[in-house]
TINU-139889 format. One line per 8 residues: their letters; for each residue x negated, y negated, z of C-alpha. Coordinates in Angstrom, 3 decimals. Layout:
a> X/Y/Z  ...;
//
This chain:
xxxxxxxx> -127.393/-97.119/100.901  -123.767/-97.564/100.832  -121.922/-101.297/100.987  -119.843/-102.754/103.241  -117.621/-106.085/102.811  -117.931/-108.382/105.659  -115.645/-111.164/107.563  -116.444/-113.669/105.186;
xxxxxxxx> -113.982/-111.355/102.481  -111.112/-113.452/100.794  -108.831/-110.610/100.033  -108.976/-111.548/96.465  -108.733/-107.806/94.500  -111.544/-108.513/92.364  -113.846/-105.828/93.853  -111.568/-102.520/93.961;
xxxxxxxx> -110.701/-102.097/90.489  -114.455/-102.405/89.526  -115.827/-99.572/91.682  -116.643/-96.377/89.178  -115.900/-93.960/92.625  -112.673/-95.471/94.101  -114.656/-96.269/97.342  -112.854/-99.727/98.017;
xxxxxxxx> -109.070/-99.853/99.318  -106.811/-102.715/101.059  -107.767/-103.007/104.786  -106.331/-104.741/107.309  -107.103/-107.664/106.797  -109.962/-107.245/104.441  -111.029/-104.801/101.939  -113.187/-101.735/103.186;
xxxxxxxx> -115.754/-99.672/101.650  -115.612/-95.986/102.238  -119.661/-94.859/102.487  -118.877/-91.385/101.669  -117.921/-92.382/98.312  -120.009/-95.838/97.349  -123.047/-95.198/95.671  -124.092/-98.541/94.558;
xxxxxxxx> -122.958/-97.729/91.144  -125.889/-95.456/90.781  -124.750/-92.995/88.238  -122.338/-95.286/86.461  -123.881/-98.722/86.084  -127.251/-100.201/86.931  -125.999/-102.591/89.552  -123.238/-103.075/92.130;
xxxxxxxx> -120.134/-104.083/89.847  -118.128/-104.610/93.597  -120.933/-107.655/94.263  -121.627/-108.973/90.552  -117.433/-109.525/90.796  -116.980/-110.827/94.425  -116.266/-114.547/94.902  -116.980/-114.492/98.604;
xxxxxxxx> -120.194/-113.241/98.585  -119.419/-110.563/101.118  -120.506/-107.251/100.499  -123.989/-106.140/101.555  -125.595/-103.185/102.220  -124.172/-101.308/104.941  -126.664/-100.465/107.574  -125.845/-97.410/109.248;
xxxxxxxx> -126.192/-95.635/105.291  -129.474/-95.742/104.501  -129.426/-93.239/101.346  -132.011/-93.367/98.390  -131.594/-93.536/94.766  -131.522/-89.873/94.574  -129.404/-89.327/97.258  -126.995/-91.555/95.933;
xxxxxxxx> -127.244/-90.034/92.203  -126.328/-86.712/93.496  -123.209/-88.372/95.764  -121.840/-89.838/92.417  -122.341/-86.421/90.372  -120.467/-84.874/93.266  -117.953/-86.979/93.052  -117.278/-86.876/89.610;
x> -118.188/-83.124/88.840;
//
């Protein structure tokens, strides 16, 4: 399932240059997560890296992208093939 960073977001930059699949950018006024590309890390690390960084405590799973493990392997070998 992909994330998604909530209200409670500081704006701090500590979870975009983590992400393995450039799936976080600047919003307006917090940072977004793009579901098409977030895989939870699966492929490049065992855990969220956007979540083991954040501060705020604000990024949780996103739940209209319910996706499995496999599903979300095969989005990060997409991406990066």
């Amino acid at each position: 399932m992909a994330l998604m960073i909530n209200e409670a977001c500081t704006a701090c930059d500590a979870c975009e240059p983590v992400c393995p699949n450039q799936a976080i950018s600047t919003g307006d006024p917090i940072y977004v997560i793009d579901p098409l590309k977030c895989t939870e890390c699966v492929g490049a690390e065992d855990e969220p890296q956007c979540k083991l960084v954040c501060p705020a405590d604000c990024i949780l799973p996103n739940p209209d992208w319910e996706e499995s493990q496999d599903d979300l392997l095969l989005k990060y070998q997409q991406l990066h093939s």
